[in-house]
C-alpha positions as CSV (number, residue, x, y, z in Angstrom):
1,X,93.5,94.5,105.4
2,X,92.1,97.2,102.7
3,X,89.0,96.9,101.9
4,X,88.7,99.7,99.1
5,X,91.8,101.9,97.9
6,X,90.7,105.5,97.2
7,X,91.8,106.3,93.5
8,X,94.1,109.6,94.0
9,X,95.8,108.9,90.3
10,X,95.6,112.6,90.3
11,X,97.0,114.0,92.7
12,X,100.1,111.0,93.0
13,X,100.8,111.9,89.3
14,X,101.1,115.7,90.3
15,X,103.9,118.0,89.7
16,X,106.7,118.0,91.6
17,X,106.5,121.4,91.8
18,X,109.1,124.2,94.0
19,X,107.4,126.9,95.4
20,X,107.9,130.6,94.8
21,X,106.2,134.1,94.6
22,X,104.9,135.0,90.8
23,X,103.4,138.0,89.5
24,X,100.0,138.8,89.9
25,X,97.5,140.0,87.0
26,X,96.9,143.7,87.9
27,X,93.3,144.1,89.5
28,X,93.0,140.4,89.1
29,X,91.1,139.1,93.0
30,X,89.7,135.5,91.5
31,X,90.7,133.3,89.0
32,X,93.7,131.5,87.5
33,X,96.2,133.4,86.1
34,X,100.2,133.2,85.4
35,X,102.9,133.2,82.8
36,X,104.0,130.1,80.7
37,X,107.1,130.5,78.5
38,X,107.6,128.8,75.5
39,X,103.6,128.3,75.5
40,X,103.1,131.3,73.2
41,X,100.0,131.3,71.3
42,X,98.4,127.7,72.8
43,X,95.6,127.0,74.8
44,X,95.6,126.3,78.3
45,X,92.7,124.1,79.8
46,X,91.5,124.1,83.3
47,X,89.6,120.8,84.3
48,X,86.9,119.5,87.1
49,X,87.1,116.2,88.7
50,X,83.8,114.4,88.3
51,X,84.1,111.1,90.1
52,X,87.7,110.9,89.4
53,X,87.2,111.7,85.8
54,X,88.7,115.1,84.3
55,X,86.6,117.4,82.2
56,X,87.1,120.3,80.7
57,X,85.5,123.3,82.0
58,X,87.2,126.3,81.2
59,X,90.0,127.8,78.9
60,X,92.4,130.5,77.8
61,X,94.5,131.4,74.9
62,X,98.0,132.7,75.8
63,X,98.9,135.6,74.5
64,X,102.0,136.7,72.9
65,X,103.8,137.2,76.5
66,X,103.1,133.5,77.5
67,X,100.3,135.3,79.6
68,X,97.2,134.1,80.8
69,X,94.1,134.4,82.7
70,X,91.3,131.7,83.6
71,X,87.8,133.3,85.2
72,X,85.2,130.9,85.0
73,X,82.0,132.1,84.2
74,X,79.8,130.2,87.2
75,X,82.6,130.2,89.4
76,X,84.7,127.1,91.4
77,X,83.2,125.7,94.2
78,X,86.3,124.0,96.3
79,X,87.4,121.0,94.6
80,X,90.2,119.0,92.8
81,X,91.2,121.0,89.2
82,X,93.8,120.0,86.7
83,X,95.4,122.8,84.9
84,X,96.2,121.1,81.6
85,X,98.8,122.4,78.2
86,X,99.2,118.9,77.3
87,X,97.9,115.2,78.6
88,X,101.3,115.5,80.4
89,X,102.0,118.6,81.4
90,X,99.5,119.5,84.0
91,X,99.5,120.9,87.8
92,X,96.5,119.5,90.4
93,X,94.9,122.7,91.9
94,X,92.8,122.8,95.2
95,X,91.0,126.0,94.7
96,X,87.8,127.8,94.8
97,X,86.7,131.2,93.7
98,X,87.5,132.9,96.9
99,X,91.4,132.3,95.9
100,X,93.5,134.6,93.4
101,X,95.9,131.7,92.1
102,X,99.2,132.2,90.2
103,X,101.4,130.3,87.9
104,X,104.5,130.7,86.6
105,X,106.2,127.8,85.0
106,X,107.3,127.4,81.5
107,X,106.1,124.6,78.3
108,X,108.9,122.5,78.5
109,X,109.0,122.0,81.9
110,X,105.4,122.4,82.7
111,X,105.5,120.1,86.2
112,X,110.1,121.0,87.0
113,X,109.2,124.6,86.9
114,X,106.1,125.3,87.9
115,X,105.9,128.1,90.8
116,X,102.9,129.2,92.3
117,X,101.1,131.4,94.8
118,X,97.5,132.1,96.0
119,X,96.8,129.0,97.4
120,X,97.9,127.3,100.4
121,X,96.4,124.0,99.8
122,X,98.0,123.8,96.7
123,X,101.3,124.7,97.4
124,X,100.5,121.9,100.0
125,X,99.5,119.2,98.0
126,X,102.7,120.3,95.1
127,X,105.1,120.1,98.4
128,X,104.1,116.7,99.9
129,X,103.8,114.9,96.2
130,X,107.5,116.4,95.9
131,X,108.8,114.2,98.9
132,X,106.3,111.3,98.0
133,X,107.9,111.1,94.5
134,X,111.5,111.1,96.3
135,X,110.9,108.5,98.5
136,X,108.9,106.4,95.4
137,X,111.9,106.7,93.4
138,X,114.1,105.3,96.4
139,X,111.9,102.6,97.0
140,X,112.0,101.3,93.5
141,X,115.5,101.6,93.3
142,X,116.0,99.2,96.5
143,X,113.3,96.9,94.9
144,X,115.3,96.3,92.1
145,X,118.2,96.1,94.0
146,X,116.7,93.6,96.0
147,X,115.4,91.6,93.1
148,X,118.8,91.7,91.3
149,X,120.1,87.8,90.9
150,X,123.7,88.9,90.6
151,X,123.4,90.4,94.2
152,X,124.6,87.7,97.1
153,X,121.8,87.0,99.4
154,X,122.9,89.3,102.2
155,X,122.6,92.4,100.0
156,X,119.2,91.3,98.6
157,X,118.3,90.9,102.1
158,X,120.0,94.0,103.3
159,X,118.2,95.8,100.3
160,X,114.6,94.6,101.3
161,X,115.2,95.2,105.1
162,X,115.9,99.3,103.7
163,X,113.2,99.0,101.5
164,X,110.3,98.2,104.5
165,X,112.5,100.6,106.8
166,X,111.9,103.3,104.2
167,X,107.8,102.4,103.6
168,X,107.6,103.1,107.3
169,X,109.2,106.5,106.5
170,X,106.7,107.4,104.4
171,X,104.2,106.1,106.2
172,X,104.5,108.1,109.1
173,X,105.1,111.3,106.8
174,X,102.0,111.1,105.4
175,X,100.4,110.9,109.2
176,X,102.2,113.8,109.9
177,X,100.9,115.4,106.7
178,X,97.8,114.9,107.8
179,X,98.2,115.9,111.3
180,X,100.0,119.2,110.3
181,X,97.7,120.1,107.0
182,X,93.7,119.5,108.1
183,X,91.4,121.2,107.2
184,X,93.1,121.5,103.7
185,X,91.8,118.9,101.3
186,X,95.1,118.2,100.5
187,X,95.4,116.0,103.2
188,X,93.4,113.1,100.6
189,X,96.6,113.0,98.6
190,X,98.2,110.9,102.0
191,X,95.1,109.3,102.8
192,X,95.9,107.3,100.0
193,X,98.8,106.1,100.5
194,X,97.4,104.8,104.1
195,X,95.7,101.6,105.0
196,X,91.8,102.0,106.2
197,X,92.1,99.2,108.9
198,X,95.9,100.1,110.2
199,X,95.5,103.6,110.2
200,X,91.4,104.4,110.5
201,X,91.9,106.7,113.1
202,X,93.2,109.2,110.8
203,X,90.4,108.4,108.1
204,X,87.9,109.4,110.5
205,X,90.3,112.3,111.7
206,X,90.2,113.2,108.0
207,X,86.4,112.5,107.5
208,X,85.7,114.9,110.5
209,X,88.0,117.7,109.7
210,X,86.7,118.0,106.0
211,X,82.9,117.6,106.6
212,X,82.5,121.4,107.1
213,X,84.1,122.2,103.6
214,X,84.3,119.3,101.6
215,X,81.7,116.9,102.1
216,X,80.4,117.5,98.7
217,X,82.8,116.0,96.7
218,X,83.5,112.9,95.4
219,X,86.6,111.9,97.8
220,X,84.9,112.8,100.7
221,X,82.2,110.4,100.1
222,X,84.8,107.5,99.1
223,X,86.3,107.7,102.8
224,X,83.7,107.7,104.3
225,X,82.4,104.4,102.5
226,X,85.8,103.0,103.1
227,X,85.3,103.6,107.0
228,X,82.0,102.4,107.0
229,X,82.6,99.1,104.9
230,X,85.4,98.3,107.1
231,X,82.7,98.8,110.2
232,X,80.8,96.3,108.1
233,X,83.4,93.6,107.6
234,X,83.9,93.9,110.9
235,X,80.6,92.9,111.8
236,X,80.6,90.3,109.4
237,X,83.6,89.0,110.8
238,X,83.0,85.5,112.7
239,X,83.9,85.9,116.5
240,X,87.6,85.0,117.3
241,X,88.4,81.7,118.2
242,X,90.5,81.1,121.3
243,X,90.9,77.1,122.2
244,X,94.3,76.8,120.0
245,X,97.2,78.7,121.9
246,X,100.6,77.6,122.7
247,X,101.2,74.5,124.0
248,X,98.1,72.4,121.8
249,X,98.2,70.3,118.5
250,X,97.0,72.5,115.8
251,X,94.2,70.9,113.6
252,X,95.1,69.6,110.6
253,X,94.3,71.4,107.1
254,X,93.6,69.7,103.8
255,X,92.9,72.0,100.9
256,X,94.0,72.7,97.3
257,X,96.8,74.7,95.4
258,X,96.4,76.8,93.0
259,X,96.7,73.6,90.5
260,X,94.2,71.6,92.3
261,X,96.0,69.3,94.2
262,X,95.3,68.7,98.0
263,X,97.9,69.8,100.4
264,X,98.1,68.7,103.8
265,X,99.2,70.4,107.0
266,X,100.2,67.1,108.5
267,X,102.7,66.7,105.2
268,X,105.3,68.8,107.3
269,X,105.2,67.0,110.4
270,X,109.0,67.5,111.6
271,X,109.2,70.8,110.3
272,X,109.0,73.8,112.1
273,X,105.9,75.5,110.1
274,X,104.4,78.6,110.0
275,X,100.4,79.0,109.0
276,X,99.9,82.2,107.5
277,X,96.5,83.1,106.9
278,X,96.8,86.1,104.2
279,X,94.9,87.1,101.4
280,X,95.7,89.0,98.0
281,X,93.1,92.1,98.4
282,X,95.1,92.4,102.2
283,X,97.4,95.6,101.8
284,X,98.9,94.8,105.4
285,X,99.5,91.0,104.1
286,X,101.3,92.2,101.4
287,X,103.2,94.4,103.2
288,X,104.1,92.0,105.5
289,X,105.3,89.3,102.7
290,X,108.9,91.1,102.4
291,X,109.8,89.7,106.1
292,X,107.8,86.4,105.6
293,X,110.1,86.0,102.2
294,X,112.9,86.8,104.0
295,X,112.5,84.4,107.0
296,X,111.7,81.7,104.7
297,X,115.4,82.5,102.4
298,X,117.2,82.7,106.2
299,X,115.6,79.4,107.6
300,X,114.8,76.9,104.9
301,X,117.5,75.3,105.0
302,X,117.0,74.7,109.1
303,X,113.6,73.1,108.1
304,X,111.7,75.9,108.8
305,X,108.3,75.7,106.5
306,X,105.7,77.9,105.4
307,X,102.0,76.9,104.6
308,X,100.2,79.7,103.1
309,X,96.5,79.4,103.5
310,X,94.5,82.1,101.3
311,X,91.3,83.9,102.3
312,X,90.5,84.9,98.5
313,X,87.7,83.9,95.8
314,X,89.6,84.8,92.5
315,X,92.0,82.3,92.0
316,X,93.9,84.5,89.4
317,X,94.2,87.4,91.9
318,X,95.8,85.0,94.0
319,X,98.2,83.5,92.1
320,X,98.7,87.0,90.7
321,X,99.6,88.1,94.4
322,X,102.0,84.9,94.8
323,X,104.3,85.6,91.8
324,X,104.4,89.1,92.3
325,X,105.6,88.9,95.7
326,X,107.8,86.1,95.6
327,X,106.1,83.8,97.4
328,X,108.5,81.0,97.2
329,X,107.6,78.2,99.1
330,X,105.2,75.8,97.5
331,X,102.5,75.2,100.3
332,X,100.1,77.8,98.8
333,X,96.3,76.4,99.6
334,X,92.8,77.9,99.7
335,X,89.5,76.7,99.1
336,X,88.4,80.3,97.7
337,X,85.6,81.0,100.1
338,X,86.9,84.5,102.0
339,X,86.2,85.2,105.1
340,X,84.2,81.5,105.5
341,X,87.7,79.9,104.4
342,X,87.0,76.5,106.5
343,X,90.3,76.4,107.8
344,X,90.4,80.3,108.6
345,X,87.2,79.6,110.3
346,X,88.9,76.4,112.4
347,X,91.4,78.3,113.6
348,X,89.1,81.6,114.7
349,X,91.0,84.1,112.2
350,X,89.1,87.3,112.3
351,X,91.7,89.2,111.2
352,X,94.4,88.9,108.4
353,X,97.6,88.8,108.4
354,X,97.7,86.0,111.1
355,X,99.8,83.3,111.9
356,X,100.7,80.3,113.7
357,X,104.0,78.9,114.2
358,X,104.1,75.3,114.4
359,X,107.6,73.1,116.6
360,X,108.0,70.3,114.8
361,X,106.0,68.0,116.8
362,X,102.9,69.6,115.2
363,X,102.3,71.4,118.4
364,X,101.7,75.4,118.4
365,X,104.9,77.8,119.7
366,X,103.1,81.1,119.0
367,X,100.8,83.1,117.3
368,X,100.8,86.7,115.8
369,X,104.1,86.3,115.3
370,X,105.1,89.1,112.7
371,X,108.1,91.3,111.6
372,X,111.0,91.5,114.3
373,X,108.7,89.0,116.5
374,X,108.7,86.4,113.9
375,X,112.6,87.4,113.4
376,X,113.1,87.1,117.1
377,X,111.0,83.5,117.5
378,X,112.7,81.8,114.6
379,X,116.7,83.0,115.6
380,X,116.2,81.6,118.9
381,X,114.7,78.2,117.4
382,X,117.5,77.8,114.8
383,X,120.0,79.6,117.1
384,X,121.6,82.4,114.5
């Protein structure tokens, strides 16, 4: 579940950016300085992140040679920058006033062209938002492909099997990133593309590494809320329920749909049904829907059942979270309380996603059944 995603527009939107030597300005040790062609005569901006907001703190006029040089008067502590010609042409620095950094680039292709020097945690943060935008572009291009109609059911399938193979690519790239890059603040641009409760340990990893340099910013502060909100929750969390395992009758559930009509577990007596407790604020939920969707396509047919039982308050943001991800069985219930969801609370869910899978006596087969387990449960039920 995520409690709180850390806004990094910024630095995700960040050039893609190769990396090569430039020339320096001649007895030039601070500052920002380079050579933009084509940008002869306009102003270049510099600009400070102030919670996540850009401001302008500094200028320079290029000259006539596409030169220029940025000093700022009070100095740059180390922080976020954005070094702007246009609203989109711009490069994310991570600098301070101990670094000499260097651009060459040129106006048309601000972001394509851009090479710099004089600062490793930028050329760290440019490098890693190249790959992230390489494997963002991929995984679009399988989403559509898997949400293409004229595609037969085994490519759509094939295409969102790739698609969650690839998200755990980039998942553990941007663990490695981390690993390989601290103490650069860099490592924030992976942070947040992670999920606080699946991969905590490297928040705090993250949290610790940065406190001697960075604590004073903005992001800092914003990871370590999200790691102590999710302490919180946990706390708040009701203690886990163990009386229903395999082998008992699992208690019935009456709630409403998103329309307001009751629903009832009992309903799908002779089906085999799986209770997924989920929620639309959960990012491992919805990461988790691609198999659930594809289990339900693959064993519908069989009699195989889903019952969706919501932990959110908004009923919007749940229906939202039901179209979007294709949610397309038509047991969606909730009675919009969170974590004190009455069934949820039956059942002993202190955690989300869970689920229960259901033979079709009524009687529970398993629990925590997800990805290849829930794959591996179902095939031998339904035998292919």
């Amino acid at each position: 579940m995520k409690i709180q995603k850390i806004t990094f527009a910024f630095v995700l939107l960040a050039s893609a950016a190769l990396f090569s030597a430039c020339n320096d300005f001649a007895n030039v040790e601070s500052g920002i300085s380079g050579t933009i062609e084509g940008a002869e005569g306009e102003t270049i901006y510099l600009q400070r992140f102030v919670n996540n907001k850009a401001i302008v703190t500094d200028s320079a006029l290029i000259d006539n040679k596409g030169r220029f040089l940025i000093q700022p008067e009070n100095g740059l502590e180390l922080n976020f920058y954005k070094l702007m010609l246009s609203d989109d042409q711009y490069i994310v620095l991570v600098t301070d006033s101990t670094e000499h950094l260097s651009i060459e680039t040129s106006a048309d292709e601000f972001e394509e062209k851009a090479k710099v020097k004089g600062s490793e945690s930028t050329c760290s943060l440019l490098k890693f938002h190249r790959n992230l935008s390489d494997r963002q572009e991929a995984l679009m291009a399988l989403k559509a492909k898997s949400n293409n109609p004229q595609l037969d059911e085994s490519a759509r399938q094939l295409a969102q099997k790739e698609m969650i193979e690839l998200a755990g690519v980039r998942r553990q790239e941007c663990l490695s990133f981390i690993d390989n890059e601290l103490p650069s603040p860099a490592v924030l641009a992976a942070l947040s593309e992670l999920d606080v409760n699946r991969d905590k340990e490297h928040f705090i990893k993250v949290r610790e590494g940065l406190k001697n340099n960075f604590s004073h910013t903005y992001y800092y502060k914003m990871v370590d809320q999200q790691i102590q909100k999710t302490n919180q929750a946990k706390r708040e969390r009701p203690t886990p329920n163990t009386k229903y395992s395999a082998g008992m009758e699992a208690p019935e559930i009456a709630m409403k749909n998103p329309q307001g009509e009751t629903l009832r577990l009992s309903d799908l007596r002779g089906k085999v049904v799986m209770i997924d407790f989920w929620a639309s604020w959960c990012g491992p939920c919805r990461r988790e829907n691609p198999h659930v969707v594809e289990a339900y396509k693959k064993y519908q047919a069989d009699g195989f059942e889903i019952f969706s039982v919501s932990l959110d308050k908004q009923v919007n943001k749940w229906e939202e979270a039901i179209a979007k991800d294709g949610l397309l069985w038509p047991y969606h219930v909730s009675d919009l309380q969170g974590w004190q969801n009455g069934a949820a609370q039956n059942y002993g869910v202190s955690s989300i996603p869970h689920t229960v899978l259901l033979g079709r006596d009524g009687k529970i087969i398993a629990t925590h059944l997800r990805g290849s387990a829930l794959s591996a449960q179902l095939a031998e039920i339904f035998g292919h």
